[in-house]
Legacy VTK file of the C-alpha trace (Angstrom):
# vtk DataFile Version 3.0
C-alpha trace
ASCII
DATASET POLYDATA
POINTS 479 float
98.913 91.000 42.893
96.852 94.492 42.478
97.771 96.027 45.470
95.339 98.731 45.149
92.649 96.569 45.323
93.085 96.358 49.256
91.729 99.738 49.546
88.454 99.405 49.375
89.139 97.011 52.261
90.925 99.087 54.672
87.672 101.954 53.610
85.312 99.443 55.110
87.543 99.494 58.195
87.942 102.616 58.889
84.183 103.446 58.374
83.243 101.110 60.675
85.863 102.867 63.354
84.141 106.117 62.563
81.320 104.858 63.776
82.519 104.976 67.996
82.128 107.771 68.510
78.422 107.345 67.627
78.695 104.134 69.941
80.300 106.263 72.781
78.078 108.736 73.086
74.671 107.116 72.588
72.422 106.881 76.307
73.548 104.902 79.017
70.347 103.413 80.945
69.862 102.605 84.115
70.974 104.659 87.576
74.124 106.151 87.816
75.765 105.006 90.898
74.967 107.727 94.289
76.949 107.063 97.515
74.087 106.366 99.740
73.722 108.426 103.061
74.895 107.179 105.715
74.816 108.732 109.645
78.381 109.123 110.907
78.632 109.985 114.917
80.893 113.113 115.733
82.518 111.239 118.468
83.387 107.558 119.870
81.096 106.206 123.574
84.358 105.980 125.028
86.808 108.806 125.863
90.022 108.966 123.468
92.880 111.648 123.406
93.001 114.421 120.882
95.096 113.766 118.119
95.944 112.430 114.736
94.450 109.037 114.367
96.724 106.115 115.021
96.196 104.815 111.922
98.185 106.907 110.090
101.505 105.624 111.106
102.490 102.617 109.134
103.152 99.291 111.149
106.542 98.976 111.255
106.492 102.422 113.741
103.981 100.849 115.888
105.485 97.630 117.119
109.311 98.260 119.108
110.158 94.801 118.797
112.087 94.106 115.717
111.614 90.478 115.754
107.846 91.053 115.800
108.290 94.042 112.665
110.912 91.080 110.659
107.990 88.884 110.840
105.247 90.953 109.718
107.483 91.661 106.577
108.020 87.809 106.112
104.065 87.470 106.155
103.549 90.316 103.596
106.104 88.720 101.152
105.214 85.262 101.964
101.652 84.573 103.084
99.672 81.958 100.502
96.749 84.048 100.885
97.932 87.553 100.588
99.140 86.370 97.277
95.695 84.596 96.343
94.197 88.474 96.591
97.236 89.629 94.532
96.094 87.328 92.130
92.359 88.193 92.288
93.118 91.502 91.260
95.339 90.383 88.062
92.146 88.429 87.191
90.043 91.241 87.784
92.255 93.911 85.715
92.086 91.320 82.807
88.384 90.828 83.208
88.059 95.056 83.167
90.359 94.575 79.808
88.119 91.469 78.622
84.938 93.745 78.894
86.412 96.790 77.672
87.277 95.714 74.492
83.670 95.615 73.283
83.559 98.914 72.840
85.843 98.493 69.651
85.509 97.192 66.279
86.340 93.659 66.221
88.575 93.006 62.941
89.085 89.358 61.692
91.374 88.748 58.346
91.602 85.200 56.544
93.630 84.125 53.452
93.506 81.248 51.250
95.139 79.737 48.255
93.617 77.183 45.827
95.682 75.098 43.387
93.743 73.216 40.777
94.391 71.258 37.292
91.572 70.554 34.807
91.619 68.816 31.580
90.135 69.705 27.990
88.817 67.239 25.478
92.202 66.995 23.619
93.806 65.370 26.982
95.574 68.914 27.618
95.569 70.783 30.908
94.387 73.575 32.318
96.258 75.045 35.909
94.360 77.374 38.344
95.988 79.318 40.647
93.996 81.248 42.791
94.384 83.856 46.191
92.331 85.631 48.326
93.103 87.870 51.173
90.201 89.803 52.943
89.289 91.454 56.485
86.154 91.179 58.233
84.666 93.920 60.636
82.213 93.822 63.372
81.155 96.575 65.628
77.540 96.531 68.104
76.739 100.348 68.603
76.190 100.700 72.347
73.297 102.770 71.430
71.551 102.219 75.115
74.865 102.151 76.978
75.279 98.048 77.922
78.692 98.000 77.240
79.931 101.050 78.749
77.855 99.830 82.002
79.414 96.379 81.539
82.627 98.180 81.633
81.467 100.763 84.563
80.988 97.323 86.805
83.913 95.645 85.559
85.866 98.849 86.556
84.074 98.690 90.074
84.741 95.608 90.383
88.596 95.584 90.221
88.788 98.521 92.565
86.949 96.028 95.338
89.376 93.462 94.694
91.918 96.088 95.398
90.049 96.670 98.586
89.774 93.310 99.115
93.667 92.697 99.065
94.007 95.750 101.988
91.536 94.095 103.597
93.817 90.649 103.875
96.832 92.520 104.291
95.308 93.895 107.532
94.500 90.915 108.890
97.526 89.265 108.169
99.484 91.690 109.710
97.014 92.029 112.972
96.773 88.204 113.312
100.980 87.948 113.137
101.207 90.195 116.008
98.101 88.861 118.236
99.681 85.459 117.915
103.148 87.081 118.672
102.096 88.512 121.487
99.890 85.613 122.581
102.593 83.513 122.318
104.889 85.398 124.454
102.576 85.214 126.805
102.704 81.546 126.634
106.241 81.619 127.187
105.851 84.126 130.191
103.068 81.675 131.420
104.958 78.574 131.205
108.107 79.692 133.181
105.986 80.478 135.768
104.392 77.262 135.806
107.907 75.626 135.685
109.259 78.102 138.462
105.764 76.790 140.296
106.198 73.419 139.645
110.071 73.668 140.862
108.441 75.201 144.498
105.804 73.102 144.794
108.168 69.393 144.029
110.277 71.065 147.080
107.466 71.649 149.587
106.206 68.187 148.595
109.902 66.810 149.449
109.695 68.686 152.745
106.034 67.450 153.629
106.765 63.926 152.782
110.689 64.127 154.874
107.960 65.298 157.664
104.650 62.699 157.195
107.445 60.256 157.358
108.496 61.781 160.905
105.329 61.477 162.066
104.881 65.316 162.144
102.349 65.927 159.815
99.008 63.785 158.748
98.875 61.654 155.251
96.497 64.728 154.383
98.967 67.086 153.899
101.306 64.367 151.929
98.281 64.142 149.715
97.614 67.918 149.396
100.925 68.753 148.477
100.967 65.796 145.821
98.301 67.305 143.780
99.405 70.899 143.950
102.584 69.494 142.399
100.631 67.551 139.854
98.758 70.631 138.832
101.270 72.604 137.920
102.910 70.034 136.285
99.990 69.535 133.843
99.836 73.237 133.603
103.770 73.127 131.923
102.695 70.496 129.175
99.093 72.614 128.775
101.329 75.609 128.261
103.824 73.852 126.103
101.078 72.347 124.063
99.590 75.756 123.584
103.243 76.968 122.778
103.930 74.948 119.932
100.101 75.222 118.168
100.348 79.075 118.580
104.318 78.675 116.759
102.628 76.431 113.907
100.108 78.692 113.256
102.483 81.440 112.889
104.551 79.386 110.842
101.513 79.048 108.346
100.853 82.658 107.790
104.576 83.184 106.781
104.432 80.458 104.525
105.933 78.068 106.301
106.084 74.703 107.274
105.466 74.048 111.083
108.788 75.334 113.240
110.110 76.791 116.315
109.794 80.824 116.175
112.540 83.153 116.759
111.518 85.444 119.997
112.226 89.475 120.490
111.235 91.253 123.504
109.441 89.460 126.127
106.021 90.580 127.251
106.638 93.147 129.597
109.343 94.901 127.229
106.697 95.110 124.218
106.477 99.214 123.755
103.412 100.459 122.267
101.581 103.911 122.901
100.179 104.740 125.961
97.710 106.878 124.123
95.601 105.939 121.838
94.145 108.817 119.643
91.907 107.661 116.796
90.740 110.466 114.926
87.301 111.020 114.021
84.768 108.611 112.857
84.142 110.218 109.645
87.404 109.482 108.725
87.201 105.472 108.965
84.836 105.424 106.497
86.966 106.815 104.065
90.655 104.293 105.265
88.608 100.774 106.047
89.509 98.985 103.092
85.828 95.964 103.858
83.739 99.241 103.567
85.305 100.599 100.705
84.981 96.974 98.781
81.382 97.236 99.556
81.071 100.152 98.349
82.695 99.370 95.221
80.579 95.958 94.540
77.767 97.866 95.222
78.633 100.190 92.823
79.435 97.513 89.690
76.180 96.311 90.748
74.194 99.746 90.630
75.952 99.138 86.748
74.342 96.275 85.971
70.778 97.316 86.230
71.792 99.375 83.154
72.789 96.204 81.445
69.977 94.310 82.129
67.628 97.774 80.886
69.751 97.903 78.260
68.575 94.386 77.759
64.814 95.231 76.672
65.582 97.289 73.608
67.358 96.275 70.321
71.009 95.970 69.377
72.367 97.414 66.329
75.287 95.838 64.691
77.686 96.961 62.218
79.630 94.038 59.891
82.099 95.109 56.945
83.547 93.096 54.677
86.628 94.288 52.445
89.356 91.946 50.063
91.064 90.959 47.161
90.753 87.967 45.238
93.892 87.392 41.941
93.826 84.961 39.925
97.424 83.829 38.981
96.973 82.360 36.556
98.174 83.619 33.091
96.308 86.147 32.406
94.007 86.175 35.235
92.324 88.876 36.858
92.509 90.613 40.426
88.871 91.614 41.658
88.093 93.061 44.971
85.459 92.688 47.317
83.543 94.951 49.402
80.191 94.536 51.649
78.672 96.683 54.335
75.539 95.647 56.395
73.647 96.137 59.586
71.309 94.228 61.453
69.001 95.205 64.092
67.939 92.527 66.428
65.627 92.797 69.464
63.450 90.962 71.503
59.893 91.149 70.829
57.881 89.010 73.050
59.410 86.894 75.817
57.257 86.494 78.660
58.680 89.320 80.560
62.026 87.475 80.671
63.724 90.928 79.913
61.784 92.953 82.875
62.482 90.007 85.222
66.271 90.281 84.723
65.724 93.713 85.668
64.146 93.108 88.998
66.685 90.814 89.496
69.368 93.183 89.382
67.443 95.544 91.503
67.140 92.803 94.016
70.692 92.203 94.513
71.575 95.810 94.375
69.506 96.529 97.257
71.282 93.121 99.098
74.514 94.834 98.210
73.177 98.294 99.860
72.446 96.331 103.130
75.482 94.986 103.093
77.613 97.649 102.622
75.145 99.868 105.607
75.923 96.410 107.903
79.697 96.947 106.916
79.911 100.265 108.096
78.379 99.539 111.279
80.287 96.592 111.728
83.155 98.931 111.305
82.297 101.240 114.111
81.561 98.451 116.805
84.539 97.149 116.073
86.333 100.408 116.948
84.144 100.826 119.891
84.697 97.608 120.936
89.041 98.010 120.737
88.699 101.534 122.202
87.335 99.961 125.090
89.406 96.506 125.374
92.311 98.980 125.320
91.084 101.247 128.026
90.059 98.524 130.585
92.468 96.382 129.952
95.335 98.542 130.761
93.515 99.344 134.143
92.334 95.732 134.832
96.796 94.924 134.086
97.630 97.158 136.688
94.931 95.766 138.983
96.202 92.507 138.315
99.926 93.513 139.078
98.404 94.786 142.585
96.935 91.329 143.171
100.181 89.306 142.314
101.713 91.365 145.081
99.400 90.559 147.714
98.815 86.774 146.762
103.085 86.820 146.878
103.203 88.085 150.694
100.122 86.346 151.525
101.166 83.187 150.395
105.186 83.664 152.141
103.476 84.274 155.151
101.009 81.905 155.049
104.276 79.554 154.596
106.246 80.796 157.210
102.831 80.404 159.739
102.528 76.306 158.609
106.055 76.139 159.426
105.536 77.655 162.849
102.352 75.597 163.651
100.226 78.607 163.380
97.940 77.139 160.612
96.698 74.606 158.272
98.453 73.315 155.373
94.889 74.003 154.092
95.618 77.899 154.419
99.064 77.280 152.457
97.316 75.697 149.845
94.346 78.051 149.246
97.042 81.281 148.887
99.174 79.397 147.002
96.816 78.482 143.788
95.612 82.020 144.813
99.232 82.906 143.807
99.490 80.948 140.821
96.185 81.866 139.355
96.719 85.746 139.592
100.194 85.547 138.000
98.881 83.751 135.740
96.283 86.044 134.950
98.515 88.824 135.378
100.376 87.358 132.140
97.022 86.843 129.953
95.628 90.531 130.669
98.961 92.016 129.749
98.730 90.320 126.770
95.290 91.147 126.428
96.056 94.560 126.742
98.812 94.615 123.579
96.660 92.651 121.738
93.450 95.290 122.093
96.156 97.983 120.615
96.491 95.801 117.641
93.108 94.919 117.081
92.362 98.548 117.547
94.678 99.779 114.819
93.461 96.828 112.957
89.240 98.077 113.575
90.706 101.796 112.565
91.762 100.464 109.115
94.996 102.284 108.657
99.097 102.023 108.321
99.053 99.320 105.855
101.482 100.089 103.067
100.555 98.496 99.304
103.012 96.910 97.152
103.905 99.309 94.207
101.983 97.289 91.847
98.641 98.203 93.094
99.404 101.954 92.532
98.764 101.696 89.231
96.033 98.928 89.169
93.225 101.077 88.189
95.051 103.319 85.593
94.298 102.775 82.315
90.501 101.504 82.975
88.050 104.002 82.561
84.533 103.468 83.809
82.882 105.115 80.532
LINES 1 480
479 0 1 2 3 4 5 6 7 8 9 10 11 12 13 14 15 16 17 18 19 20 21 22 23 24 25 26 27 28 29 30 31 32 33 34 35 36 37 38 39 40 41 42 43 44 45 46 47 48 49 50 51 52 53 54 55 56 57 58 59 60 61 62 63 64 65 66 67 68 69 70 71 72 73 74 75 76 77 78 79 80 81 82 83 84 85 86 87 88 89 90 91 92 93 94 95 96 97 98 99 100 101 102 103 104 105 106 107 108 109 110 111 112 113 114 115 116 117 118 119 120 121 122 123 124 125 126 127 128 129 130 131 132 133 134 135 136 137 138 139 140 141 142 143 144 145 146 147 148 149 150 151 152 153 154 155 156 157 158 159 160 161 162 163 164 165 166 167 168 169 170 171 172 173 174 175 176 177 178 179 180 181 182 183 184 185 186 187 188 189 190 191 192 193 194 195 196 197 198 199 200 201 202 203 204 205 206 207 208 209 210 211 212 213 214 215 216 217 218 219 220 221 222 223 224 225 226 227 228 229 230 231 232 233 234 235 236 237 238 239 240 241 242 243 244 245 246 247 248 249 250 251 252 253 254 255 256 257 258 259 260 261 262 263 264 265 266 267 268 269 270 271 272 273 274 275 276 277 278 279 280 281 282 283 284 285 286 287 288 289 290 291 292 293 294 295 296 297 298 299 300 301 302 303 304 305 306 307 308 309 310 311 312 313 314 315 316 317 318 319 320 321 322 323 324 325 326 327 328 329 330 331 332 333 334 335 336 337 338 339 340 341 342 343 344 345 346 347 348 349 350 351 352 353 354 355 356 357 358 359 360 361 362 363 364 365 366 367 368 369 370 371 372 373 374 375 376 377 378 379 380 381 382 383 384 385 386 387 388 389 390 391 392 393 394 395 396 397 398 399 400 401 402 403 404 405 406 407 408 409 410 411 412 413 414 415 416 417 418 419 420 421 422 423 424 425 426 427 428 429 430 431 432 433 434 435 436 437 438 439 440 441 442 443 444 445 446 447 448 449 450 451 452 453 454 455 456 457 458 459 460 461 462 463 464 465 466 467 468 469 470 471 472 473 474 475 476 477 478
């Protein structure tokens, strides 16, 4: 085989691949993406120390309890749906690579070999051996910029899933602690309906040794029967609650249903007195849901060039280089070589082309809304923790002050039955009086640690990123 006869082959290649540059640097139509204006507030409705936000210390410095911080980490690594958004942004990064390489030459190569035997008049034959190798080139000059906005929102577009996967990872790590805590509290709150339940099966023994005397009326028998019974269907309540709150737990670290290892109890859970949360400008710029808006609304921006783009014609580039030898003896290697180019456009459509247009425009301006709705979404939510956490804490100590009282009250109130000074009525009424505020008591403490969570949740911040996202945008350019 000749094999200078590929040259003119690999010539047709590399003119075509002289031709990017022209591609590259043709017009891209359609807006370039502006971050909208948006109005930012200097400072929060409700009062918050000075101070570097709260959200810039990473979770595993917030939360004392190291059970709590060992099952956070067991969420990150394990969680189904953490690793769905992983996955979303290995689709997306292949999609950005898909998309991307249109801007190149697109080089196809076949080969072939024919064996054939004729015969002559005298009976004899004739053998033909024949190959061909040759390349084939295609390249679309992005003359009006569709493909380098195709690639723009492609680009956008992995950077939101990005955003997307912070997004989950806060959430998963908020809703392992709220449940945490919450079921803590269900612990807490089910010992003291057991430690209830233990008093109130004694007073019943002692009013029924009594009704049985002849000291006291059926009445009080009765009264004391369903206090008992309440609090007993307030232990399987609570123990119902218990186990739901340790399945769903169990789910978000991957887990089958099953008991969960406990840390610090309620009261022992340290988190910071003070809250400071920075300024508002800055959660803007850390809440991963407004950033992903951003983004989409960005790769979308992008595609009104591609539809514009759209309306005018596409030039394409084809190439066509080989070698063809005949092997046979004496036979002859020829080469072959073609260039062409073919402009295509649209030239009446109904306005098909203009319509996609206005379609694009349409959902850009739904994706502005949305992202403006995200941003304000954002700060209620802060305003809405910042506040939880405030009154909470005060409405826990007020609580605390009312378990003492309904404690003496309902001693005393005992101690006067016994002595004939009152109704078992009077008991009765200070007793659930009792019960109810230390139950409460337990629920607003947890209430309390849970608002400091959901408020370093609303803030956006202290989430650290597996490695592998660090580099998930490098290597994709925009243009």
């Amino acid at each position: 085989m000749n094999v200078s006869a590929l040259r003119p082959a690999r010539a047709s290649i590399l003119g075509a691949s002289l031709l990017l540059p022209l591609a590259t640097g043709g017009c891209k139509l359609g807006p370039d993406y502006v971050p909208p204006p948006v109005p930012v507030h200097e400072t929060y409705r409700e009062p918050v120390p000075p101070g570097e936000s709260l959200a810039n210390l990473p979770w595993w410095e917030l939360f004392g309890d190291p059970v709590l911080r060992d099952l956070v980490q067991e969420a990150l690594e394990q969680n189904r749906d953490l690793q769905v958004a992983l996955a979303r942004i290995a689709e997306a990064r292949a999609q950005a690579g898909f998309t991307k390489a249109d801007l190149y030459p697109r080089v196809n190569i076949g080969a072939g070999a024919d064996l054939s035997e004729s015969w002559t008049s005298d009976g004899s034959s004739v053998p033909t051996r024949n190959v061909f190798l040759a390349a084939d080139v295609f390249f679309e000059v992005d003359l009006w910029g569709k493909l380098r906005r195709s690639n723009e929102a492609a680009f956008q577009e992995l950077l939101a899933t990005e955003e997307a996967y912070r997004s989950v990872t806060i959430t998963l790590v908020a809703d392992v602690a709220s449940l945490y805590l919450q079921l803590r509290d269900l612990d807490n709150r089910l010992r003291i309906s057991e430690r209830t339940l233990d008093a109130r099966q004694e007073a019943l023994e002692i009013i029924r040794v009594r009704f049985e005397a002849g000291v006291v009326p059926e009445v009080d028998l009765n009264q004391a029967e369903i206090q008992a019974y309440e609090a007993e269907a307030s232990v399987e309540s609570f123990r119902r609650l218990r186990t739901q709150t340790e399945n769903a737990i169990s789910v978000l670290l991957g887990r089958a249903p099953e008991s969960i290892e406990r840390g610090l109890a309620l009261a022992e859970q340290e988190l910071p007195p003070e809250i400071p949360v920075g300024l508002p400008s800055e959660l803007l710029q850390r809440r991963p849901d407004v950033l992903q808006a951003e983004r989409q609304l960005a790769a979308q921006t992008a595609r009104i060039g591609v539809a514009e783009a759209l309306k005018f014609p596409s030039l394409t580039l084809t190439g066509t280089g080989g070698v063809s030898d005949d092997l046979t003896d004496g036979g002859l290697t020829t080469g072959i070589l073609g260039l062409g180019a073919q402009l295509f456009g649209p030239l009446f459509n109904a306005g098909k082309n203009q319509r996609r247009v206005e379609i694009e425009q349409a959902r850009t301006e739904q994706l502005l809304y949305t992202y403006e709705q995200s941003i304000l979404t954002a700060f209620r939510e802060v305003e809405d923790a910042i506040v939880a956490t405030n009154t909470y804490r005060d409405e826990y100590e007020a609580r605390q002050r009312q378990v003492e009282s309904a404690t003496s009250a309902a001693e005393l109130s005992w101690v006067r039955y016994e002595g004939g000074l009152t109704s078992y009525l009077e008991v009765l009424d200070l007793q659930r009086s009792q019960f109810s505020a230390e139950l409460a008591a337990s629920q607003t403490l947890q209430l309390h640690l849970s608002s400091i969570v959901q408020l370093y949740k609303a803030l956006g911040g202290g989430w650290t990123v597996p490695e592998q996202l660090a580099s998930a945008g490098t290597g994709n350019d925009a243009d």
